[in-house]
C-alpha positions as CSV (number, residue, x, y, z in Angstrom):
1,X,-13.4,6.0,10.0
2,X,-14.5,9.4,8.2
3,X,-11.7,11.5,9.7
4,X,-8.5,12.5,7.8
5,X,-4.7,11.7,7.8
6,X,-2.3,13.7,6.0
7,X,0.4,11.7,5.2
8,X,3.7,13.7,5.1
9,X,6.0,11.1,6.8
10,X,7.6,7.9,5.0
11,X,9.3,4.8,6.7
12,X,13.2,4.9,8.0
13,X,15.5,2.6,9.9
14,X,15.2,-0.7,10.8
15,X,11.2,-2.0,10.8
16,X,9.9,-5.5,12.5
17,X,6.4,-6.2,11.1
18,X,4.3,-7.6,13.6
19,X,3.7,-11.7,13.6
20,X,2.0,-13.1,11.3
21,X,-1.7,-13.1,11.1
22,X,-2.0,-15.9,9.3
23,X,0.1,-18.2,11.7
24,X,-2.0,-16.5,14.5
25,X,-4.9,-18.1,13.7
26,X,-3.8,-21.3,12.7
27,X,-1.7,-21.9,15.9
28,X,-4.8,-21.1,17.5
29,X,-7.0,-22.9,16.3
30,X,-4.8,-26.3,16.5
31,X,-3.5,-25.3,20.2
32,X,-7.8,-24.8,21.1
33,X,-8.0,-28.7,19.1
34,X,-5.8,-30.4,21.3
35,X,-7.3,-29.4,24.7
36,X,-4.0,-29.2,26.4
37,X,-1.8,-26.0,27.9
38,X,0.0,-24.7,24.9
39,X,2.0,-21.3,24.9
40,X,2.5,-19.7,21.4
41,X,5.4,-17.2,20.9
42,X,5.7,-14.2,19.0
43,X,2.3,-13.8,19.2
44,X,0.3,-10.3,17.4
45,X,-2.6,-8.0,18.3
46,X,-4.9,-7.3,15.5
47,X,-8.8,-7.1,15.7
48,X,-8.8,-10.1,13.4
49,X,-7.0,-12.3,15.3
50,X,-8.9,-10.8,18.5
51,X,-11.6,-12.6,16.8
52,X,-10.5,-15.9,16.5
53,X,-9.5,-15.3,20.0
54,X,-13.2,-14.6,20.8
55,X,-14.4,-17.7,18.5
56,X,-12.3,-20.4,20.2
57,X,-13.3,-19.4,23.5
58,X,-17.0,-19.2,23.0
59,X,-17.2,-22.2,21.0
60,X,-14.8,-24.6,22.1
61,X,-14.0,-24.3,26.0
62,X,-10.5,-22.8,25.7
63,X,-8.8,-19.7,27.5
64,X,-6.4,-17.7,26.1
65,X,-3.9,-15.2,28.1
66,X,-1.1,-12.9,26.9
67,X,1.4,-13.1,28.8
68,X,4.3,-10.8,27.1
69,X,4.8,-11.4,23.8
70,X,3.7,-14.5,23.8
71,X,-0.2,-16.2,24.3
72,X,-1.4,-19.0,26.5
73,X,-4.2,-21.2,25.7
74,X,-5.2,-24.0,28.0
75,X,-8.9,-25.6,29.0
76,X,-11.1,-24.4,30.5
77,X,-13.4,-27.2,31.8
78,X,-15.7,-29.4,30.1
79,X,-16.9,-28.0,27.2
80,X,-20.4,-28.8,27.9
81,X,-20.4,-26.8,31.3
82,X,-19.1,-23.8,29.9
83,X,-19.8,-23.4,26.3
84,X,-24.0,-23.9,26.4
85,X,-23.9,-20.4,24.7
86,X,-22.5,-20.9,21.5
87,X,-22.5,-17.7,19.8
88,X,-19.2,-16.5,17.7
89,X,-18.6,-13.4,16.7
90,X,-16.1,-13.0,14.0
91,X,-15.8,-9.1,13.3
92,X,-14.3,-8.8,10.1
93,X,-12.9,-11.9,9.5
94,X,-12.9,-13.9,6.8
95,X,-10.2,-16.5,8.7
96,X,-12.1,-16.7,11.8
97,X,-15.4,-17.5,9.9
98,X,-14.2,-19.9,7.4
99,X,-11.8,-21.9,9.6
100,X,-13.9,-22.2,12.9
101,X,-17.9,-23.0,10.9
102,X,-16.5,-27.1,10.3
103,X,-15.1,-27.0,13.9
104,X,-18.2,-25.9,15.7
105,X,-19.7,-28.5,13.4
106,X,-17.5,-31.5,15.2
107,X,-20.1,-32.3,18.2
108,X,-23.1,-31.1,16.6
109,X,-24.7,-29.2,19.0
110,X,-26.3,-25.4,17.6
111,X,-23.9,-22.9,16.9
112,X,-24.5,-19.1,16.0
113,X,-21.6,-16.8,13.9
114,X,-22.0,-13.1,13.1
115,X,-20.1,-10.2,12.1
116,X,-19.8,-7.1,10.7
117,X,-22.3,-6.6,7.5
118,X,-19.3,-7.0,5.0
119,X,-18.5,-10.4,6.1
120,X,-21.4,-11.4,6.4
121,X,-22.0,-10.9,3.1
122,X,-18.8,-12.9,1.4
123,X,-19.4,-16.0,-0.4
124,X,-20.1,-19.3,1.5
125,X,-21.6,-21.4,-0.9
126,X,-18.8,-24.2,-0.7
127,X,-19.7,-24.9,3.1
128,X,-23.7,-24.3,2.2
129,X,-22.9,-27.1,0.0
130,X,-21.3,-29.5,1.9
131,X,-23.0,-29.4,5.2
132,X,-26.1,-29.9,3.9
133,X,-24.8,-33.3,2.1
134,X,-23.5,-34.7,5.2
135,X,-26.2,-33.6,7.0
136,X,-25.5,-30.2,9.0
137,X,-28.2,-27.7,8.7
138,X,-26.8,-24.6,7.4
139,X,-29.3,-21.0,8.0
140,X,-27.9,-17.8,6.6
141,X,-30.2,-14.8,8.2
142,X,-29.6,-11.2,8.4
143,X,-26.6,-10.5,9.9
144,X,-26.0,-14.3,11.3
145,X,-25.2,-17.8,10.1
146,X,-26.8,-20.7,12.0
147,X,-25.6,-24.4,12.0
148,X,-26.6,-27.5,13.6
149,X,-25.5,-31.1,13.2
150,X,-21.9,-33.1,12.6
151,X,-19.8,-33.4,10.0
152,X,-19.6,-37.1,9.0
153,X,-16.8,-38.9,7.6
154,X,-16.6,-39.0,3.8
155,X,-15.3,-37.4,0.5
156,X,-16.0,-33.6,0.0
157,X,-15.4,-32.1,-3.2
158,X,-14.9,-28.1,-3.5
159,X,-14.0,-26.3,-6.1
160,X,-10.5,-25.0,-5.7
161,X,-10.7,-21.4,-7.0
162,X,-12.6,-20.2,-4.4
163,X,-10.6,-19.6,-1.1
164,X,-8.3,-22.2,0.7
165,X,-10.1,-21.0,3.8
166,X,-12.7,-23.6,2.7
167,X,-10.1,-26.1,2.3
168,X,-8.3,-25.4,5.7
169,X,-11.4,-25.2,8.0
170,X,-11.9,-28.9,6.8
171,X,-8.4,-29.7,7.0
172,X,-8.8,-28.3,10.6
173,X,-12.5,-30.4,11.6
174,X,-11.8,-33.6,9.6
175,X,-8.7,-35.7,11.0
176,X,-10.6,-35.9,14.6
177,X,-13.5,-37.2,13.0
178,X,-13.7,-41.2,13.4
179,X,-13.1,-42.4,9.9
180,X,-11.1,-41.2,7.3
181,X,-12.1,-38.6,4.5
182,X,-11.1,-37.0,1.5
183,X,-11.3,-33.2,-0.3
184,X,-11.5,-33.4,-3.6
185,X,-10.9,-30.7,-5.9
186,X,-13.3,-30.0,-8.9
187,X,-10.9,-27.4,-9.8
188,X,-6.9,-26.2,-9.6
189,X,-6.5,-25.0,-6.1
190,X,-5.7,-20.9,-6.0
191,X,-3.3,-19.7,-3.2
192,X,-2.5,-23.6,-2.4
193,X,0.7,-21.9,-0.1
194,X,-2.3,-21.2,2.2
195,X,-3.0,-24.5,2.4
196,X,0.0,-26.0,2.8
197,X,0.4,-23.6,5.9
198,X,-2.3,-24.9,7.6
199,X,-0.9,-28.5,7.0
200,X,2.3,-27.4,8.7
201,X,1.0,-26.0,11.6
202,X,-1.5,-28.8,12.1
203,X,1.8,-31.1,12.0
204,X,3.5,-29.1,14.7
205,X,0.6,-30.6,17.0
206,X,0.8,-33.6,15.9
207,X,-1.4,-33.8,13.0
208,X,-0.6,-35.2,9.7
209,X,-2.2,-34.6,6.3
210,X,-1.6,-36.6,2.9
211,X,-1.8,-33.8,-0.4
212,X,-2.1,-35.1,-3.4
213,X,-2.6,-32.9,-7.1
214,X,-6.4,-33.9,-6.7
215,X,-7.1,-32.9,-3.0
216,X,-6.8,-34.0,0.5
217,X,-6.5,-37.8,1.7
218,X,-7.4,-37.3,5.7
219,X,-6.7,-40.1,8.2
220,X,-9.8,-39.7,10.9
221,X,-8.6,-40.9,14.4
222,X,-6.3,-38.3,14.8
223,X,-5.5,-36.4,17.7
224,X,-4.4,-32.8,18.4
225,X,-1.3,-33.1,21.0
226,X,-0.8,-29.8,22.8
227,X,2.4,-28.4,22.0
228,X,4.2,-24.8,22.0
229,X,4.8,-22.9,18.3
230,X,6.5,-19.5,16.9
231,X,4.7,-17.6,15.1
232,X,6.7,-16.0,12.1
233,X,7.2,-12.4,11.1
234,X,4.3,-11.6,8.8
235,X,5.6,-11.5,5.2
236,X,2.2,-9.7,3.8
237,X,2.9,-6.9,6.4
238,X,6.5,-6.7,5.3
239,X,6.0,-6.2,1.6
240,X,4.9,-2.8,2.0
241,X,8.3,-1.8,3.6
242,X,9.9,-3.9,1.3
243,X,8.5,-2.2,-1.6
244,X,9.3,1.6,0.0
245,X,12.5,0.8,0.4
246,X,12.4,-0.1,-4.1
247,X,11.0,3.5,-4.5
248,X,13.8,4.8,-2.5
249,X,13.5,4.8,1.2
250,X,16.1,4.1,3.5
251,X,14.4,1.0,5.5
252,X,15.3,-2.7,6.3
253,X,12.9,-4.8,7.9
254,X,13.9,-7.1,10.6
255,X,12.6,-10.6,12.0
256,X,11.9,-12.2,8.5
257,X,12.4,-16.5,8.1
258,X,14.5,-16.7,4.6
259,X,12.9,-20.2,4.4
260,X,9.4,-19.1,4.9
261,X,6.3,-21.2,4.8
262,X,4.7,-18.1,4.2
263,X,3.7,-18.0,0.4
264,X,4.0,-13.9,0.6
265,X,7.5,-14.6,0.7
266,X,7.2,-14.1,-3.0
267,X,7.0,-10.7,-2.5
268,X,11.2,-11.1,-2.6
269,X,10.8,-12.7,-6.2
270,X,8.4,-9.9,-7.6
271,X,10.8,-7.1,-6.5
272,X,13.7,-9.3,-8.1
273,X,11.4,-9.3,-11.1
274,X,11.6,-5.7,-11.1
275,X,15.0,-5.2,-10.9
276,X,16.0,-4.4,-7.2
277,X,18.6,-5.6,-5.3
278,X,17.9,-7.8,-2.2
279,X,20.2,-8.6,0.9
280,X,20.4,-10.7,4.1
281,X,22.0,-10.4,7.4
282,X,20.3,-12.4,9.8
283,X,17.2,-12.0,9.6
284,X,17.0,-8.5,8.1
285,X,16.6,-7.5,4.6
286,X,17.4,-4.7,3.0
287,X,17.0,-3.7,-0.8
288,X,18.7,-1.9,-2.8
289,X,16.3,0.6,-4.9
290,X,17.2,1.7,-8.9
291,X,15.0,2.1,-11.9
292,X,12.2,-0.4,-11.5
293,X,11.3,-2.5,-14.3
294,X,7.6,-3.1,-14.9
295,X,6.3,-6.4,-14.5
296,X,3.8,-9.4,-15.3
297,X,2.5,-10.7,-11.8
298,X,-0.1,-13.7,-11.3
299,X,-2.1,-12.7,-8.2
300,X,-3.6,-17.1,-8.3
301,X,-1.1,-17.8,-5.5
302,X,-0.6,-14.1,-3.8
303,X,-3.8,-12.4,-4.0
304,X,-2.7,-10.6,-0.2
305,X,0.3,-9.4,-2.0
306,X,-1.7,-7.6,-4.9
307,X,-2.2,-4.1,-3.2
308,X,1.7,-3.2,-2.7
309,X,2.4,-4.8,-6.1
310,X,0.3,-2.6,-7.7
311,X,1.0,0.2,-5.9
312,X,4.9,-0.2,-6.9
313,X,3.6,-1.0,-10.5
314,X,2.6,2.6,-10.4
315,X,6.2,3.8,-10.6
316,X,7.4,1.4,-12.5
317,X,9.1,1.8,-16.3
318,X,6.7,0.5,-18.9
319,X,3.5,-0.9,-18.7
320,X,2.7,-4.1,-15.7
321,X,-0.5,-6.1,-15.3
322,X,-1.6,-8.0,-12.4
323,X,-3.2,-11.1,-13.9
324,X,-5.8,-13.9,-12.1
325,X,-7.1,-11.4,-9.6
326,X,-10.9,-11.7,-9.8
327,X,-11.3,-13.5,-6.3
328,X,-10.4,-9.9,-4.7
329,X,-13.2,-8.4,-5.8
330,X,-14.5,-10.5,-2.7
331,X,-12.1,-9.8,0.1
332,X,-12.9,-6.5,2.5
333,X,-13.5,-4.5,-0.2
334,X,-13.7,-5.3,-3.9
335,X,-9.9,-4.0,-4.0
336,X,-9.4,-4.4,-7.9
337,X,-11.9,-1.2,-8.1
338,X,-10.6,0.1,-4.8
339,X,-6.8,0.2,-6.0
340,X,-8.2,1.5,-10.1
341,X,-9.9,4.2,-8.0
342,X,-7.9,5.3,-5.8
343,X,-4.5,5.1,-7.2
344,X,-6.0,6.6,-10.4
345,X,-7.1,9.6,-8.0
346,X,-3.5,10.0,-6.9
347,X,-2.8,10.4,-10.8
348,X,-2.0,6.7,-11.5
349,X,-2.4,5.1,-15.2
350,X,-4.5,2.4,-14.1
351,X,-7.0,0.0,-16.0
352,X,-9.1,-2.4,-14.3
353,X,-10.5,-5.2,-16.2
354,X,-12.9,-8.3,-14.9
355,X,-9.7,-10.2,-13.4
356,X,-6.9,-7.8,-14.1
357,X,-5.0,-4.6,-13.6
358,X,-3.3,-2.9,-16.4
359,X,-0.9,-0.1,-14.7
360,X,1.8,2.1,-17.1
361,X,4.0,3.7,-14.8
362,X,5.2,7.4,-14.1
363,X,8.0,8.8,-12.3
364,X,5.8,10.2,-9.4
365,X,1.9,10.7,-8.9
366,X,0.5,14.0,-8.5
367,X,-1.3,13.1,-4.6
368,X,-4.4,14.0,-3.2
369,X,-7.0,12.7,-1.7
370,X,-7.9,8.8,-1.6
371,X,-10.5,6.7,0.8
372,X,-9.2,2.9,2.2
373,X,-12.4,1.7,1.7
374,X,-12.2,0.3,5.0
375,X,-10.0,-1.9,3.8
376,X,-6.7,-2.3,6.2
377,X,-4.9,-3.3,3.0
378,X,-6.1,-0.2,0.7
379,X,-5.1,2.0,3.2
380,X,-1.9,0.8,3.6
381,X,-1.2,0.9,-0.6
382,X,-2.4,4.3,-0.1
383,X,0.7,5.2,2.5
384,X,3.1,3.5,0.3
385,X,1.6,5.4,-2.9
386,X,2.5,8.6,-0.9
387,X,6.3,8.0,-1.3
388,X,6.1,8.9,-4.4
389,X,3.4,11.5,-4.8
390,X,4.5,15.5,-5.3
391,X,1.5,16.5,-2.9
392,X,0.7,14.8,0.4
393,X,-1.7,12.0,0.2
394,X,-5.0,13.3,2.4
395,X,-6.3,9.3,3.5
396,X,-10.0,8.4,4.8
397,X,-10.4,5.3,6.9
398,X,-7.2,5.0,7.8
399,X,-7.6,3.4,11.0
400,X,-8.7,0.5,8.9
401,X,-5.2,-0.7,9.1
402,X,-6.5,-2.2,13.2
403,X,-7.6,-5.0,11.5
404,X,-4.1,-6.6,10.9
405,X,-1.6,-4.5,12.1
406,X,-2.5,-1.8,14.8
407,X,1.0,-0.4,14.7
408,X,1.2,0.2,11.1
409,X,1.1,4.1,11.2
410,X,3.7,4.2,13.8
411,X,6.0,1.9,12.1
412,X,5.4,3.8,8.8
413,X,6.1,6.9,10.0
414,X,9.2,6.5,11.7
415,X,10.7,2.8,12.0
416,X,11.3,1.4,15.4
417,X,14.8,1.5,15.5
């Protein structure tokens, strides 16, 4: 990722962002459960969902095939014949690791994760915790994660502030144990949206979970019924064409659900916040740009959605923070210092604190050079930062953006009409 892109070209037209990632993996995940032919529409290419791909085949006996647009995942034969090796490797992410370590935990038998070295090093103390009090042994070694044993029935407390990946890989593993259990939460849950995704999708097959304000009630028994699901338009994805089009580009973007389960939906309230005009026809939205208006933003429920807000914050009139952000100093990069640094590079007036951003706003930046980081999300702030820069923006790592959306450049720099 050490070679260069010159970015000179901004978005146009009419832009379809690719499914979403988070759907992906969730449909996935509950198609693999219920060990049935299921056929998922509108389904994306990314390396993480690749991954998940990857993980559901080596550990659970499933085969997935694109067919299209679309992905079929049916059975492969017993799972004991064919999935002796149990060895998943998750890449880069943080999805495919958190969600599938309770499911390979279901039968018991010896499974084996890796993954690139970042992942490998972001936090899993919840499920160190947990495992080991109902009795799964739980071995982090250089550049792998070991586990052996089954999850048992019985109450599970987490603390909420964490990631909801914790909470939705045992929302996942415990309705097919055989008695019930419960999550409870030693603290307010952060990006709860997440959550309640993974409670919607796991309904589509059949799949019911009780929420309360204290955690999870989960009736064991259940059963995963194979079914077929659409995956969404990915909101996350979107928000970066949604926000060049508020500094000023002419671009709509296509295939989005107005009633989204998607909590990056919100990305329609910020830009309201900031004074831009938003409009529907279908399922395309276009906004109107003016004079932006800065903003106070609460990254606790949208922390994917912190990289274009900042990024806009940059041009915005006045002075913006970006509040309740500490938990992305721990996603693929530590992107509070990745987005001070680098949009300060470009000539932003940016001021990182512990949990915070503090960002006064300028007409334009003056451009330059900037590095992603590695991060697929860092590099894609940088592209939108570009719009408004007097000097092209010169981008390491920008091939970063394969992780979620492989198509990003091509959409960015053009549309797809």
């Amino acid at each position: 990722m050490n070679d260069v892109k010159v970015i000179e070209r901004c978005p146009s037209g009419v832009v379809t962002p690719p499914p979403s990632k988070s759907l992906c993996h969730r449909a996935v995940i509950c198609a693999a459960l219920s060990r049935g032919e299921c056929v998922i529409g509108n389904f994306g290419r990314s390396d993480d969902v690749d991954a998940t791909l990857s993980g559901v085949s080596s550990l659970m006996g499933v085969e997935t095939r694109r067919e299209g647009g679309s992905l079929r995942v049916y059975p492969r034969g017993a799972a004991d014949d064919v999935c002796s090796d149990r060895v998943a490797f998750c890449n880069e992410s943080g999805s495919t690791l958190r969600f599938l370590l309770p499911i390979a935990s279901l039968d018991g038998r010896p499974a084996v994760f890796t993954g690139k070295e970042g992942l490998m090093r972001r936090p899993l103390g919840v499920y160190e915790k947990i495992f080991r009090e109902s009795g799964v042994a739980f071995a982090r070694e250089p550049g792998r994660i070991l586990i052996e044993g089954a999850l048992r029935p019985g109450i599970y407390e987490t603390p909420g502030d964490v990631s909801s990946q914790f909470i939705s890989g045992l929302l996942f593993a415990l309705p097919t144990l055989g008695g019930d259990s419960e999550i409870r939460l030693t603290s307010p849950l952060e990006s709860r949206r997440y959550a309640d995704m993974t409670i919607d999708v796991m309904r589509a097959f059949g799949v019911e979970i009780a929420a309360s304000d204290s955690g999870y009630h989960i009736r064991g028994g259940q059963r995963y019924i194979p079914a077929d699901y659409r995956v969404e338009a990915d909101y996350s994805q979107a928000a970066f064409f949604l926000a060049a089009a508020a500094l000023g580009r002419d671009v709509s973007v296509a295939g989005l659900e107005r009633e989204s389960i998607q909590g990056d939906a919100a990305i329609l309230g910020v830009l309201r916040d900031m004074g831009v005009g938003i409009s529907w026809s279908g399922g395309t939205v276009t906004v109107r740009a003016g004079c932006l208006r800065a903003v106070t933003a609460d990254a606790r429920e949208i922390p994917d959605l912190v990289p274009p807000i900042a990024t806009l914050c940059c041009f915005c009139d006045g002075t913006s923070r970006i509040v309740n952000a500490g938990r992305l100093r721990f996603k693929e990069s530590d992107r509070l210092s990745a987005l001070s640094r680098e949009l300060g590079n470009l000539g932003a007036d940016i001021v990182e604190t512990e949990d915070s951003l503090v960002i006064t706003g300028h007409r334009a930046l003056g451009g330059g050079a900037a590095d992603s980081w590695g991060d697929h999300r860092i590099a894609m702030s940088m592209a939108l930062a570009a719009i408004g820069c007097k000097t092209p923006v010169r981008l390491t790592g920008w091939r970063s953006v394969d992780k979620s959306y492989p198509d990003f450049w091509r959409d960015f720099e053009g549309g797809t009409l």
